[in-house]
C-alpha positions as CSV (number, residue, x, y, z in Angstrom):
1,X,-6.2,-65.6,-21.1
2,X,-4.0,-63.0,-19.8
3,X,-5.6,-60.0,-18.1
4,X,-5.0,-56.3,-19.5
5,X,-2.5,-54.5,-16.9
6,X,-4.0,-50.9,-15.9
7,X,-1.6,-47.8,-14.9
8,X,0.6,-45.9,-16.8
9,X,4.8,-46.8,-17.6
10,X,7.2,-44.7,-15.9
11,X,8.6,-43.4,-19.7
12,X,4.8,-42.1,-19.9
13,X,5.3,-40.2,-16.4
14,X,8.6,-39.0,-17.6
15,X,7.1,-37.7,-19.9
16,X,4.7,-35.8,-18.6
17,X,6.6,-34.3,-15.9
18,X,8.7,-33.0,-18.9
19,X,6.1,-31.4,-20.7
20,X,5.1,-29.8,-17.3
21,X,8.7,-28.8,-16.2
22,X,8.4,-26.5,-20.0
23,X,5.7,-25.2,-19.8
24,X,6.8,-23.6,-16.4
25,X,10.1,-22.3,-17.5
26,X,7.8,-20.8,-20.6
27,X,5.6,-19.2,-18.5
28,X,6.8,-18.5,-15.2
29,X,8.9,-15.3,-16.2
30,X,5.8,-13.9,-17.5
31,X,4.2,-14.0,-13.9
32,X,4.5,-10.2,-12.9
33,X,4.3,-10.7,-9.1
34,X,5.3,-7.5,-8.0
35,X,2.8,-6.0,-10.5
36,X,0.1,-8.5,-8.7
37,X,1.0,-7.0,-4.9
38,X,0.8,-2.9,-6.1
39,X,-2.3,-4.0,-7.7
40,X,-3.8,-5.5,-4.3
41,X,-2.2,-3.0,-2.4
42,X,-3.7,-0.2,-4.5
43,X,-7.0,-1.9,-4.8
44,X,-7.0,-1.7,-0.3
45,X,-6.1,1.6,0.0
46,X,-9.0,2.7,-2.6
47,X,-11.4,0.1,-0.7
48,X,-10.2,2.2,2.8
49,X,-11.1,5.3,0.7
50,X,-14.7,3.8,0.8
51,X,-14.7,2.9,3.8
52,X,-13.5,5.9,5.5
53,X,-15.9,8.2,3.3
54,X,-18.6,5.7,4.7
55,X,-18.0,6.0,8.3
56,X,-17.5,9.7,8.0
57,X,-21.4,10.0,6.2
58,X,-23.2,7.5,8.4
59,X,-21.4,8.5,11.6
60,X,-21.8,12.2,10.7
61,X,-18.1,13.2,12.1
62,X,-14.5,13.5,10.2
63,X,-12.5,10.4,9.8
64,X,-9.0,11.4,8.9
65,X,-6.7,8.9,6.5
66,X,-3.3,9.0,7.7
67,X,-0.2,7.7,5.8
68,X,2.4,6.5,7.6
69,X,5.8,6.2,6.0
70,X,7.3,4.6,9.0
71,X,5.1,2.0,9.5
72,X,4.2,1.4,6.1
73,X,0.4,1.7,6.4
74,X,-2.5,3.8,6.5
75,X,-4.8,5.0,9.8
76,X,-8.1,5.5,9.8
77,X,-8.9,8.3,12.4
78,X,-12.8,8.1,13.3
79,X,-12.3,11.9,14.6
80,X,-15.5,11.8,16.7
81,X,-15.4,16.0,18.6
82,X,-13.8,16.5,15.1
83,X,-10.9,18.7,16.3
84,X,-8.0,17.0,14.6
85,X,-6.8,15.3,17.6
86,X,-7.0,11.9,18.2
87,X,-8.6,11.7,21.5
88,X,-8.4,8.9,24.4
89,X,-12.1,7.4,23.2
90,X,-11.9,8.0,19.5
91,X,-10.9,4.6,17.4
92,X,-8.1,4.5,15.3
93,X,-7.4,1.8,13.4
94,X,-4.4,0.6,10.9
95,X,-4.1,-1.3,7.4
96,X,-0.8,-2.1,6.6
97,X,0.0,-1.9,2.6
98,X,1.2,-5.4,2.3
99,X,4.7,-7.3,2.7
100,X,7.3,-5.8,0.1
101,X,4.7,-2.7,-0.4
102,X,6.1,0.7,-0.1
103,X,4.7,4.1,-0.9
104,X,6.3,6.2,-3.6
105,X,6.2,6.6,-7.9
106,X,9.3,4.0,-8.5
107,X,11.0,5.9,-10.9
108,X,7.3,6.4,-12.8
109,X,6.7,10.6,-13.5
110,X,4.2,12.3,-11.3
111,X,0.7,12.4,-11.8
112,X,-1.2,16.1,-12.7
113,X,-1.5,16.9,-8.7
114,X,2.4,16.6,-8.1
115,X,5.0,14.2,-7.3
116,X,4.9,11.5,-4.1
117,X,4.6,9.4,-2.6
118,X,1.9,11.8,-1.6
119,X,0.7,15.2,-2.8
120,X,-1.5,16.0,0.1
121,X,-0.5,19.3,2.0
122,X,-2.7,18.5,5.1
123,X,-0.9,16.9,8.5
124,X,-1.2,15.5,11.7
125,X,1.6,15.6,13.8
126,X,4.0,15.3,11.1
127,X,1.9,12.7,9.0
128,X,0.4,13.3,5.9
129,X,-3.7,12.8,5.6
130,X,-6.4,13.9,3.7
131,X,-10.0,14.5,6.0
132,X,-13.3,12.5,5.2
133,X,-16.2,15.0,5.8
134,X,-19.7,13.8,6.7
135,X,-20.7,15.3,3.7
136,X,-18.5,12.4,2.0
137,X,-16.1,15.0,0.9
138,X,-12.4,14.9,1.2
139,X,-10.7,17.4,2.8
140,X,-8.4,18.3,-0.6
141,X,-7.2,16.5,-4.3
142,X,-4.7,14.5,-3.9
143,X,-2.5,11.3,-4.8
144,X,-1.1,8.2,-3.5
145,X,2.0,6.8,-4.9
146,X,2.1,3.2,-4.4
147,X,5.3,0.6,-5.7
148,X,7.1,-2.7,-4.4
149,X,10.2,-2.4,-3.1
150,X,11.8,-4.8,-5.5
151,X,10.2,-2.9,-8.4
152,X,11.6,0.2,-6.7
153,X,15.6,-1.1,-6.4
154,X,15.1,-2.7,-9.7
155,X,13.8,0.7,-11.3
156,X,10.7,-1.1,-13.0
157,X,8.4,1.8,-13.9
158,X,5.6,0.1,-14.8
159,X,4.6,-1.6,-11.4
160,X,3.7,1.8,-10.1
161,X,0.3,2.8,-9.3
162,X,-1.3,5.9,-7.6
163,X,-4.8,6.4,-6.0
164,X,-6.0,9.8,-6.7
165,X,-8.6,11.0,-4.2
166,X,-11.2,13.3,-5.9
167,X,-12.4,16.7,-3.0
168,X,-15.6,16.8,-4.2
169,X,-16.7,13.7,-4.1
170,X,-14.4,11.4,-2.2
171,X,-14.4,9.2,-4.4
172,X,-10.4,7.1,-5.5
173,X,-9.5,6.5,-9.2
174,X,-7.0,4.3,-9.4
175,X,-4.0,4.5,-12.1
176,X,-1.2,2.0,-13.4
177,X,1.9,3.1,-15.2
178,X,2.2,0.9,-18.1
179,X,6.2,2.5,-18.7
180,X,5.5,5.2,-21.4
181,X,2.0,6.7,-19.6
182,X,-0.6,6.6,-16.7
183,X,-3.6,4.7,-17.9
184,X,-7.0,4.8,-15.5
185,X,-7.2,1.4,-14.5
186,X,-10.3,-1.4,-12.8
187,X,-8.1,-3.8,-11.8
């Protein structure tokens, strides 16, 4: 009686590692990885919306968003005497937007508040900013323009997005370009 051997044949592994090897080259063009990055970077800069607006109401002082061009990030100001300055015991802290990240449209047409990569006419020391009021108002409407810079040499249009800040409530809607329109978006 000879005994059943178990495993599999290396034409069956072959074969498998085939079918795997196209289904990869099917679908890995599809992946939109730049798309993925100005989505996570837009979803962080409306999530330091919130959190600004937040410290502002339950610290009852400014807190002043700065974009940084430079540096490629934002800076939250917790304006404490609220004079506009950032003072030697007031906190300032900074989010960068995320490796291959850059603030502008891409090529994409402006939103209804103007064209970026930001339409905020507020500034410290050079920097663009929009204030957070303790009454979780934002100092002014604006946008924020948001694109990868591969999208951005590339000219792909449609891996723009833009944060628009609302004055009266401080509150961010985000938008994706989708190539032929902006289109209010959860993601």
């Amino acid at each position: 009686m000879t005994r059943a051997m178990r495993g599999f044949t290396l034409i069956e592994i072959i074969m498998v590692l085939a079918v795997i090897a196209i289904v990869t080259a099917v679908a890995l063009p599809k992946l939109n990885l730049t798309g993925a990055k100005s989505d996570a970077a837009t979803r962080e800069v409306s999530n330091l919306v919130m959190r600004a607006q937040r410290l502002a109401v339950t610290d009852g002082y400014n807190v002043n968003m700065l974009f940084d061009v430079s540096s490629n990030s934002i800076r939250l100001h917790e304006d404490a005497n609220n004079d506009n300055q950032i003072g030697n015991n007031e906190r300032v802290r900074r989010y960068p937007l995320g490796d291959g990240v850059t603030y502008g449209q891409g090529g994409a047409p402006a939103r209804p508040n103007g064209a970026g990569p930001f339409t905020f006419t507020r500034t410290m020391s050079g920097t663009p900013e929009v204030i957070f009021r303790r009454d979780g108002s934002a100092s002014e409407n604006g946008t924020i323009y948001i694109t990868t810079l591969n999208a951005q040499a590339a000219g792909r249009t449609q891996d723009a997005r833009a944060v628009e800040i609302v004055r009266a409530t401080g509150r961010a809607e985000r938008y994706k370009y989708t190539g032929s329109t902006w289109q209010r978006s959860s993601f």
